[in-house]
N, C-alpha and C positions, 0 to 999 in steps of 0.2 A: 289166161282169160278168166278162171274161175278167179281169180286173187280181184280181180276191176268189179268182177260182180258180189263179191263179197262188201267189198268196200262203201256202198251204195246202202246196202243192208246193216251194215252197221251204225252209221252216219244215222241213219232213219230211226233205226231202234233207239242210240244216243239222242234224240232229238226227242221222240218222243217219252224217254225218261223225266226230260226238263218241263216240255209243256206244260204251259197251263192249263187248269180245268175249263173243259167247256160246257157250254150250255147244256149240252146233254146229261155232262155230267151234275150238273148243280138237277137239273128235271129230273132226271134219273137218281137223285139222292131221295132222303125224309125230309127236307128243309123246303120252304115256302117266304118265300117275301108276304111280309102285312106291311100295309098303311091302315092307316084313319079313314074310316069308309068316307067320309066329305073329300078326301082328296078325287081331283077330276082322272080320267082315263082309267083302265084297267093291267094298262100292262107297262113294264119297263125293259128298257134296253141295257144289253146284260153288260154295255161297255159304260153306260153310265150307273148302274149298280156298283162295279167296280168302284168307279171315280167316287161314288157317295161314302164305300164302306172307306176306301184309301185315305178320304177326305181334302179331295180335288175340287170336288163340286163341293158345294155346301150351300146354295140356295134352288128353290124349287124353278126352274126358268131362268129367263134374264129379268132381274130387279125383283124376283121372290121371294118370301120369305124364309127363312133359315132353317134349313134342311135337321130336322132332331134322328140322331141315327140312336139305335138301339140295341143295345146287347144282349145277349141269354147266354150268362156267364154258365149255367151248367149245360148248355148244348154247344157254346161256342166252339170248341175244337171242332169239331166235324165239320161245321159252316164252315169254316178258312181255310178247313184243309180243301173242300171242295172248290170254294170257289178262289181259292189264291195261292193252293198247294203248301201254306202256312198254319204254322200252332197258332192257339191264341194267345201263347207267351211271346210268339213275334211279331205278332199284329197288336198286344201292349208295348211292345216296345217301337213299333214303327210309330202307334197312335202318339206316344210319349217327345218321339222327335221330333214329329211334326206339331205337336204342341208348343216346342221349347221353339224350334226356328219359327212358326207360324202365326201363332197363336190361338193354332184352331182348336174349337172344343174339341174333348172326347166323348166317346160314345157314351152316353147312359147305359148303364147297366143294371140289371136285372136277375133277381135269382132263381127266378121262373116262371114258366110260361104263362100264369095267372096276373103275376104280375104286370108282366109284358104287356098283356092281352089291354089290362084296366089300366097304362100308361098311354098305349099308340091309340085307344078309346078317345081317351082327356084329350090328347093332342094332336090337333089337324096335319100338323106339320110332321108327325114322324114317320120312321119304315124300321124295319126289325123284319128279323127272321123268327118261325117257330117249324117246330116240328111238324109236319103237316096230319097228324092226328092230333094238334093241339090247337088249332083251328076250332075257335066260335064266331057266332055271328057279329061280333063284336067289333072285328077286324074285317078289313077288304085286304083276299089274298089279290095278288100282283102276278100278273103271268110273265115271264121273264122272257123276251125275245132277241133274236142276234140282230 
């Protein structure tokens, strides 16, 4: 009897080693989604943040304009490990194949958060992450929801 209930425990604990990060986890980190304060609504859903950083989605709505994703190559590791359980040498390499079979852009990149700040500014269409003490009024953060 104890060997059937072991079993059950194990299985869960393997399972929850693979999961992905969840929402709590990404709210629970330093990291904030920004857009371009002109963009409409406040908050995004965390399964279509996925599909934008994955680059599934790539326009705003149905017939929107072209979705600009944003990098902060000196924060990036943390973001993808939280939100995709990946480095950001496998999220250049996922972005890279999906360029070659796709032809979809890659993200812009950025060497920091100043940067970042005065590009997703310029441009209505973008979103990025920053560290959430790097946050100016520049940017409209994005509340992430499931």
């Amino acid at each position: 009897m104890k060997t059937s209930l072991c079993v059950p425990a194990i299985v869960l604990a393997l399972i929850s080693l693979f999961a992905v990060p969840s929402i709590a986890q990404l709210a629970g980190s330093d990291y904030v989604i920004v857009a371009n304060k002109q963009m409409s609504g406040s908050s995004i859903d965390m399964a279509a943040l996925k599909g934008i950083y994955l680059r599934e989605i790539r326009s705003w709505g149905s017939g929107g304009s072209k979705i600009i994703v944003v990098d902060l190559s000196t924060s990036a590791s943390g973001f993808y490990q939280n939100l995709f359980g990946k480095t950001y040498v496998q999220m250049q390499a996922y972005w890279l194949n999906m360029r070659i079979k796709y032809s979809v852009d890659l993200p812009v990149t950025k060497k920091d958060a100043e940067s970042l700040k005065q590009f997703v500014a310029e441009n209505k269409d973008a979103i990025g992450f920053l560290k959430s003490n790097e946050v100016d009024d520049r940017v409209k953060v994005l509340k992430v929801v499931n």
